[in-house]
C-alpha positions in Angstrom: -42.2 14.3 -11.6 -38.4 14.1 -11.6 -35.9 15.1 -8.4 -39.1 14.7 -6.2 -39.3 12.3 -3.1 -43.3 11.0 -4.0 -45.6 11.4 -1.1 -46.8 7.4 -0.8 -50.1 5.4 0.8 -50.1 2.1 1.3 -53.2 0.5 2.2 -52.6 -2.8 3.7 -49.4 -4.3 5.4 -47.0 -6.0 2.5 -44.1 -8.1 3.3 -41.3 -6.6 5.4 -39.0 -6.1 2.3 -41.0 -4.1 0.4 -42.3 -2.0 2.7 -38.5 -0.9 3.8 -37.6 -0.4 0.5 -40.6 1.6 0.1 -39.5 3.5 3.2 -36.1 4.5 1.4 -37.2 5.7 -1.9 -40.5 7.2 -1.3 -42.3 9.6 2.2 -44.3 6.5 2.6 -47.5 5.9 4.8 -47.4 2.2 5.5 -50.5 0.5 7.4 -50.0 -0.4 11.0 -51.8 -3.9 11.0 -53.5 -5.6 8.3 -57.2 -4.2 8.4 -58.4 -2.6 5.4 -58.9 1.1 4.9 -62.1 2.4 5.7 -63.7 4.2 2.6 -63.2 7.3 4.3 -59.9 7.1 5.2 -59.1 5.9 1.5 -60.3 9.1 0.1 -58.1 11.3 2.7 -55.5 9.2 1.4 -56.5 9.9 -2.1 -56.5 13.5 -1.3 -53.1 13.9 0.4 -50.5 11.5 -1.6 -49.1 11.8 -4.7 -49.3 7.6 -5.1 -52.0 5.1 -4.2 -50.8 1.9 -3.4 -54.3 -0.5 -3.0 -54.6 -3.6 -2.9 -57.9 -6.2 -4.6 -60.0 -5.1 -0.9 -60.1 -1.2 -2.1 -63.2 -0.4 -3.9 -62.3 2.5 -5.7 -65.2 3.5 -7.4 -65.8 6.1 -9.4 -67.7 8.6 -6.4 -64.4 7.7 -4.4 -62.0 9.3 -7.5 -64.2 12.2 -7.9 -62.8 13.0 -4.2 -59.2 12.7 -5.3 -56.8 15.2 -4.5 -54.7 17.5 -7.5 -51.5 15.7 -6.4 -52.7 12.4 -6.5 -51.7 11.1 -10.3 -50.7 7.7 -9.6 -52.5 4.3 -8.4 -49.7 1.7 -8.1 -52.1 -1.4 -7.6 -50.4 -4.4 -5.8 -51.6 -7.2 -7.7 -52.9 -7.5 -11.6 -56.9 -7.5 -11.4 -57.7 -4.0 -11.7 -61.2 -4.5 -11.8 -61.8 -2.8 -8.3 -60.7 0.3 -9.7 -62.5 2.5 -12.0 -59.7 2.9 -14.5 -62.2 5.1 -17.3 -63.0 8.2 -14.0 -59.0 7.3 -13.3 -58.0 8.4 -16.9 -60.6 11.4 -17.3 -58.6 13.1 -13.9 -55.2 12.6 -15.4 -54.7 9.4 -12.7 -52.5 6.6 -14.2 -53.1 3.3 -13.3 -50.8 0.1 -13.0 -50.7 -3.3 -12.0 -48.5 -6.1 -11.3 -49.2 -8.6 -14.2 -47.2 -12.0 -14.8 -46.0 -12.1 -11.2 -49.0 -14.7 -9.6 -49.0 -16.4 -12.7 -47.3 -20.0 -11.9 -48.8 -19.7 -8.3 -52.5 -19.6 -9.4 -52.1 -22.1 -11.7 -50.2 -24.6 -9.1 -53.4 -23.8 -7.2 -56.2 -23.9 -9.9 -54.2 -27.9 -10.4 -54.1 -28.7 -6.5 -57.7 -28.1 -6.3 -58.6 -29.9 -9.5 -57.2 -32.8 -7.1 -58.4 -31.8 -4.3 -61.8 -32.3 -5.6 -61.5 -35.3 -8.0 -59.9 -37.2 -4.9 -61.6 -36.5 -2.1 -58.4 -34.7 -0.3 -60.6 -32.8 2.3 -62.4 -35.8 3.3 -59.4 -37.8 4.0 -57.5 -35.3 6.0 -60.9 -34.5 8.1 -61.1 -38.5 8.6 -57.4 -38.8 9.7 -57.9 -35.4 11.8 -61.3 -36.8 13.7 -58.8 -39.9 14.3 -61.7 -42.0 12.2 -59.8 -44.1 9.6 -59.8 -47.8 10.7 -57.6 -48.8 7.8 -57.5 -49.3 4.0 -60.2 -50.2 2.1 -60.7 -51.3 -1.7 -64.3 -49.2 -1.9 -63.2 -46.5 0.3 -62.4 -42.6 -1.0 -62.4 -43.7 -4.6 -62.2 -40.4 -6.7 -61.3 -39.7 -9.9 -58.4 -39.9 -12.5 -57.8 -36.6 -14.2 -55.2 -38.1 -16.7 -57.3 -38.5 -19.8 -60.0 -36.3 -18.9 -60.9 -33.1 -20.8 -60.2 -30.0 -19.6 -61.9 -27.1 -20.6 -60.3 -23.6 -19.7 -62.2 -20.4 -20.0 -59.8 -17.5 -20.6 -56.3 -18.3 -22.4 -53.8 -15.7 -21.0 -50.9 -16.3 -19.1 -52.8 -18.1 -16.2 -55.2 -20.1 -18.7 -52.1 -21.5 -20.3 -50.0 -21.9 -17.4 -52.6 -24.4 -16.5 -53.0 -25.9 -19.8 -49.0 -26.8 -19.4 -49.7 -28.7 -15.9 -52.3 -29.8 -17.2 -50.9 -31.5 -19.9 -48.1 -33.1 -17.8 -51.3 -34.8 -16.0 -52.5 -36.2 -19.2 -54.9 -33.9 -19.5 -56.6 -32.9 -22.8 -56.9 -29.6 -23.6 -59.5 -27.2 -24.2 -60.4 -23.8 -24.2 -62.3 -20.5 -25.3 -61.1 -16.8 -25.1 -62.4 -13.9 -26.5 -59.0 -14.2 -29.3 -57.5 -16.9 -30.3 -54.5 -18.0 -29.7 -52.0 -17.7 -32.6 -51.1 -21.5 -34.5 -47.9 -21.9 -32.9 -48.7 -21.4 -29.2 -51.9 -23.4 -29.7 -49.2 -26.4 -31.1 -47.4 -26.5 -28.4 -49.9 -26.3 -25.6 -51.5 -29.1 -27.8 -55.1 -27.0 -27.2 -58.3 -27.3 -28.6 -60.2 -23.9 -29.8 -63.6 -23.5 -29.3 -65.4 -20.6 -30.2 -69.2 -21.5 -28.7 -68.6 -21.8 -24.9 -71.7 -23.5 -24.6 -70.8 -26.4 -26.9 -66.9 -26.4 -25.1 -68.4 -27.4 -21.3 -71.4 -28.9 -22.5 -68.5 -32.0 -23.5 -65.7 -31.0 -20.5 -65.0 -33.1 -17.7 -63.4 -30.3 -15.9 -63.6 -26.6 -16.3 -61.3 -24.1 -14.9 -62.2 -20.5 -15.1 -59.3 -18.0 -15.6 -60.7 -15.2 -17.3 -60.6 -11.6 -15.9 -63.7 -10.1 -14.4 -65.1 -7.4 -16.7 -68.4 -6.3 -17.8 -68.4 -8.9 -20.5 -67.2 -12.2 -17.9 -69.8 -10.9 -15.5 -71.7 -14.1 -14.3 -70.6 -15.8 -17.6 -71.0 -18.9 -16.2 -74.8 -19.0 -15.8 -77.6 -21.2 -14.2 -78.3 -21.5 -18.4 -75.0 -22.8 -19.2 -73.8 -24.4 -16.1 -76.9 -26.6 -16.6 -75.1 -27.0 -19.9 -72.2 -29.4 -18.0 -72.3 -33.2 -17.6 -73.3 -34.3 -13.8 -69.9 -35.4 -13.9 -67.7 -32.7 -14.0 -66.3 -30.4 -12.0 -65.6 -26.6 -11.9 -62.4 -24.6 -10.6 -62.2 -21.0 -10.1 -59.1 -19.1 -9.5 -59.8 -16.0 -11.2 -62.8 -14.1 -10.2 -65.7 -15.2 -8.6 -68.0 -12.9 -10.3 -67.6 -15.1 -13.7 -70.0 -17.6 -11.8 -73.8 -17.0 -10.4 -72.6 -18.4 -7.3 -75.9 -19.3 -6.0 -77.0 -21.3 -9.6 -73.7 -23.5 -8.9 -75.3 -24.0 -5.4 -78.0 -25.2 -6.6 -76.4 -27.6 -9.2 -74.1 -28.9 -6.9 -77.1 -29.8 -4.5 -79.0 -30.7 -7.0 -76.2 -33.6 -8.4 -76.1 -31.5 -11.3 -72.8 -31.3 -11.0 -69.9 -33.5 -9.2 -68.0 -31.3 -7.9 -66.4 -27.7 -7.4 -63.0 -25.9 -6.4 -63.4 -22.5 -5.5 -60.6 -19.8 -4.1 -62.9 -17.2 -4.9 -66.4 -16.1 -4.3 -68.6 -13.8 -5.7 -69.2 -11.3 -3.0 -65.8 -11.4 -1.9 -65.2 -12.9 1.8 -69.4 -13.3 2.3 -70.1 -16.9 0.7 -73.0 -18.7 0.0 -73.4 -20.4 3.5 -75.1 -23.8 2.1 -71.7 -24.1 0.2 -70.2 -24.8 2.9 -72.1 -27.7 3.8 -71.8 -29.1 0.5 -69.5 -32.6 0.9 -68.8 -32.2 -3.0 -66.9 -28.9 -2.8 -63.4 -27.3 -1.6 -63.3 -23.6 -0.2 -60.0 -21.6 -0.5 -59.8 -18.2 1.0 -58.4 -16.2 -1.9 -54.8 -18.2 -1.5 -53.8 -19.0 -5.3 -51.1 -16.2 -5.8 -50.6 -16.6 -1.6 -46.6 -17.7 -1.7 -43.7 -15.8 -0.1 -41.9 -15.5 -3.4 -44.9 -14.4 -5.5 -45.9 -11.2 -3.0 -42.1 -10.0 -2.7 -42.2 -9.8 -6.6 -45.4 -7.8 -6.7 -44.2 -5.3 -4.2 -41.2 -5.2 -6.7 -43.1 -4.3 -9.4 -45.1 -1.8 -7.4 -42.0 -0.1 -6.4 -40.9 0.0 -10.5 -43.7 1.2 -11.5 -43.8 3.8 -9.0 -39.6 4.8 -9.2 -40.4 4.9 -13.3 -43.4 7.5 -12.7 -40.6 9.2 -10.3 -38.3 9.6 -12.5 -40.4 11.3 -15.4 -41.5 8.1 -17.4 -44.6 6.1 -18.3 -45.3 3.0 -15.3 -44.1 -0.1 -17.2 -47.3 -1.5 -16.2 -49.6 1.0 -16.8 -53.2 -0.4 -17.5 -55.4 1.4 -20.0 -59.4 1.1 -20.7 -58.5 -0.5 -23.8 -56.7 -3.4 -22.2 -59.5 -3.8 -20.1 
């Protein structure tokens, strides 16, 4: 769609700089505050603009695409899980769809490490002593955790997060595990100094800490299991930064009750902002809300690669980040 200015919706507020760089290439509809979209204001968007600009809150199912407008041939998603978006009814009505991968990358993993801390030492309940004005001074039994140096690490789902972990991880002393539905080739496995498994259930069945960073798809859906998290030693601990779908949130519930397991860091949950409520009375586990790719730096880049992707369809060309069912 060359020589055209793109008729634009945003659906949530995005930082200041991207919005007003939005504003200058594109007729842009930017969100006044940072509710999301109704469902039915989403599909009058998806009827009068040209680009869709969601965001991980939109639902966009396949009912809502069947309401799409004839100009609307582009969903510029900000942020790289696409699996809110129904990217098969996208294709069949001539809708491309794109991401923002390899931006959030170093900030998830800083976050899937800093709760693997979190967790193993007891950060929470230190800071809610010092905060209740509690702590009567040092104590040789007191707030004893664990070392993660030398424990085993076993990381579900080896892309760019998965081994951006297994670097920090390694750094930590950390050995190195993981299964992914490929394996990685000889001379990335080397140098990340990783351990392939190929049974899941015989990698956490021996892990001292697990850290899920696979996708969410059909096939991940629930992957963790009351079967095969009853598969993990009472004293490890789990970390999700991915998807909270990959676990059956309330089986882990139940394990971590139950002393099944030790411990758990989770920024994300399984029906999105509604959690489990007895996890949050659970001493043994740290609640994020949805903050690993949540730095400054990180959000300005995904806006940038919203706006290439969208200036690229502009201009008559494929999105550099276009996402097909295939890659899915």
């Amino acid at each position: 769609m060359p020589n055209q200015r793109l008729s634009v919706v945003v659906t949530r507020r995005l930082p200041e700089v991207v919005e007003t760089r939005l504003k200058e290439l594109f007729d842009v509809e930017l969100r006044e505050d940072d509710t999301p979209m109704r469902r039915e204001e989403i599909a009058e968007a998806m009827r009068r603009a040209d680009v869709l600009v969601p965001t991980i809150t939109d639902e966009i199912d396949a009912t809502l695409m069947a309401q799409a407008g004839n100009r609307l041939k582009l969903i510029a998603n900000y942020g790289a899980g696409v699996d809110h978006i129904d990217v098969h009814s996208a294709r069949q009505r001539g809708i491309l769809v794109a991401n923002t991968p390899g931006v959030v990358t170093d900030d998830t993993a800083d976050m899937t490490l800093a709760l693997m801390l979190a967790v193993t030492r007891q950060i929470p309940q230190g800071l809610a002593k010092m905060q209740a004005d509690t702590w009567r001074g040092w104590s040789p039994m007191a707030h004893l955790g664990t070392r993660i140096g030398g424990k085993r690490l076993g990381i579900l789902g080896m892309g760019r997060i998965g081994q951006a972990v297994a670097r920090r991880a390694r750094a930590f002393g950390m050995q190195v595990h993981y299964h992914n539905r490929r394996r990685l080739r000889p001379e990335v496995e080397d140098a990340l100094e990783a351990t392939w498994w190929e049974s899941l259930d015989q990698m956490v069945a021996r892990m001292d800490v697990i850290s899920i960073n696979c996708p969410h798809t059909p096939s991940t859906f629930h992957l963790m299991n009351a079967r095969r998290l009853k598969l993990l030693k009472p004293s490890a601990v789990i970390i999700n930064t991915s998807r909270g779908e990959v676990i059956d949130e309330n089986a882990l519930t139940r394990g971590l009750r139950a002393g099944e397991i030790a411990g758990a860091g989770l920024d994300v949950f399984e029906r999105g902002h509604d959690i489990n409520p007895r996890l949050r009375e659970l001493p043994n586990v740290v609640l994020l809300p949805h903050m690993g790719s949540a730095t400054q730096e990180g959000r300005i880049e995904m806006g940038e690669k919203v706006i290439l992707n969208i200036k690229t369809f502009a201009d008559g060309h494929r999105p550099p980040d276009q996402v097909l069912p295939g890659m899915l």
